[in-house]
C-alpha positions as CSV (number, residue, x, y, z in Angstrom):
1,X,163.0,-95.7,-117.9
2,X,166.3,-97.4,-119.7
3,X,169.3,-98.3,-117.2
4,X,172.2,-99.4,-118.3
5,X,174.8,-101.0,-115.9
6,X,178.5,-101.6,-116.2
7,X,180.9,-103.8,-114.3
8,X,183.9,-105.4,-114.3
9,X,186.5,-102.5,-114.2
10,X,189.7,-102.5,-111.9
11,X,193.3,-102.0,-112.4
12,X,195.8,-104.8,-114.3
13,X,199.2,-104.9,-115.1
14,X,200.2,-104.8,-118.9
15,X,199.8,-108.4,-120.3
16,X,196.8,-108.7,-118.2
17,X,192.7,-109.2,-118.9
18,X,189.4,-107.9,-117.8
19,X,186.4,-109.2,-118.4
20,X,183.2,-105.9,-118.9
21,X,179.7,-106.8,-118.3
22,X,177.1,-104.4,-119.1
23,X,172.9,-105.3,-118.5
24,X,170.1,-103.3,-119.6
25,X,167.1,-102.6,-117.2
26,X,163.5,-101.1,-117.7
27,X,160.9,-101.2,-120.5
28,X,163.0,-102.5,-123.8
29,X,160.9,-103.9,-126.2
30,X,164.2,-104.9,-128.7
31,X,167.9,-104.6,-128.8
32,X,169.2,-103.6,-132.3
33,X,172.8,-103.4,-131.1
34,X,175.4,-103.4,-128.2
35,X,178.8,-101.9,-128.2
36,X,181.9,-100.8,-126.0
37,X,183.0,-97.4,-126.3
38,X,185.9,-95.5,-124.1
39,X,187.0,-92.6,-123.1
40,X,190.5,-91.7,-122.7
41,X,192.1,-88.6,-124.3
42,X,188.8,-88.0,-126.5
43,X,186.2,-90.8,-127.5
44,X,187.1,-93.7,-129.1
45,X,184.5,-97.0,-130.7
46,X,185.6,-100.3,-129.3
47,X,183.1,-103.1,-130.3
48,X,179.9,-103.2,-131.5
49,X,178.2,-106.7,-131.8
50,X,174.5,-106.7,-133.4
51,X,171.2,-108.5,-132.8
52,X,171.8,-110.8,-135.7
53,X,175.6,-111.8,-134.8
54,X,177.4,-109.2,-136.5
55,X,180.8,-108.3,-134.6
56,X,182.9,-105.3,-135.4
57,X,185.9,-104.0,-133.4
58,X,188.4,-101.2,-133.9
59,X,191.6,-102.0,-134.8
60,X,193.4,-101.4,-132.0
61,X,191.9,-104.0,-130.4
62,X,191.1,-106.5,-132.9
63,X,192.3,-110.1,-131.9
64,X,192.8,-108.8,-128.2
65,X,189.3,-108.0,-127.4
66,X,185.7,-110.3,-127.7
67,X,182.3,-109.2,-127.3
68,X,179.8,-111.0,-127.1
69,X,176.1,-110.5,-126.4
70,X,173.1,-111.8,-124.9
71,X,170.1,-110.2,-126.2
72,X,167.6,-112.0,-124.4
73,X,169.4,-111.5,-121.1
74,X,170.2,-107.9,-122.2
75,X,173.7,-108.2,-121.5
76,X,176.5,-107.8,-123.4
77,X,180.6,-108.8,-122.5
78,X,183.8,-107.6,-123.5
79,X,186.7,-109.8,-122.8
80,X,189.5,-107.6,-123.0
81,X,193.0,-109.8,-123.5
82,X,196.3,-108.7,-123.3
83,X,195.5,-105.1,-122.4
84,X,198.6,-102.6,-122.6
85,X,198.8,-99.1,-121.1
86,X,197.1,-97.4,-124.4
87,X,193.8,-99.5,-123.3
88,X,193.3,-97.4,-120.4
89,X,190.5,-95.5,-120.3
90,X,186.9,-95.3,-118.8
91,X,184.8,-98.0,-121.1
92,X,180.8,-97.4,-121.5
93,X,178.5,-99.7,-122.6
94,X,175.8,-98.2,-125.0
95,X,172.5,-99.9,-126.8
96,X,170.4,-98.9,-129.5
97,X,167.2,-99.9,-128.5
98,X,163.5,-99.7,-129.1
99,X,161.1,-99.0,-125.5
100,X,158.1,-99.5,-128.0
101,X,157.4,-101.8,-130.6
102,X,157.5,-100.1,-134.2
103,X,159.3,-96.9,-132.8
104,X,162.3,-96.0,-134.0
105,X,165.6,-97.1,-131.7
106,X,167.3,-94.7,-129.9
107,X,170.6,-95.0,-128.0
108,X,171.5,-95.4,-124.5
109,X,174.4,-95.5,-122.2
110,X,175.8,-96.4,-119.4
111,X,177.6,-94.8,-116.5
112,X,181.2,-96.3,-117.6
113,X,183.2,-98.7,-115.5
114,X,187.1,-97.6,-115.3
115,X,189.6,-99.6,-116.6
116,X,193.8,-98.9,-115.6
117,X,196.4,-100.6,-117.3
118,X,200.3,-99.7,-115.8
119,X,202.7,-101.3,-114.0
């Protein structure tokens, strides 16, 4: 069984940063892909950064926000910079992954880590 674990989530002040962790547990054969997602009023991409180095972020946070991934370690970062009220939200880390070799991936997530940005 795939476990995914979040971390990292508090309250800031606007202006402030965060820093997410997220680290995969069980029986992974490969990581394709890890990404930030969040959930405020609906569902909303963050960061996705791939197995061969590929980073893409929504714009909203482009410039702001890094993520960066180990996939050896299974564990993937999102160094959130700047954050502003908008960025509030509850953030989950999800993985497309393979538990067998030669199998297609599917995805997983995790529980979500709450993140508060206000004065």
């Amino acid at each position: 069984q795939v476990r995914l674990s979040e971390s990292g989530g508090d309250w800031v002040p606007p202006g402030g940063s965060l820093s997410l962790s997220c680290t995969a547990s069980g029986k992974i054969a490969s990581i394709a892909s890890m990404s930030w997602y969040r959930r405020g009023p609906g569902r909303e991409f963050v960061a996705t950064v791939t197995s061969t180095g590929i980073t893409k972020y929504a714009e909203s946070v482009e410039g702001r926000f890094f993520i960066s991934g180990n996939f050896a370690e299974r564990t993937v970062t999102l160094q959130m910079n700047n954050l502003m009220p908008e960025d509030t939200g509850r953030y989950y880390c999800g993985m497309s992954l393979r538990t067998r070799a030669f199998t297609p991936a599917d995805n997983h997530w995790g529980q979500g880590t709450q993140v508060t940005v206000s004065s």
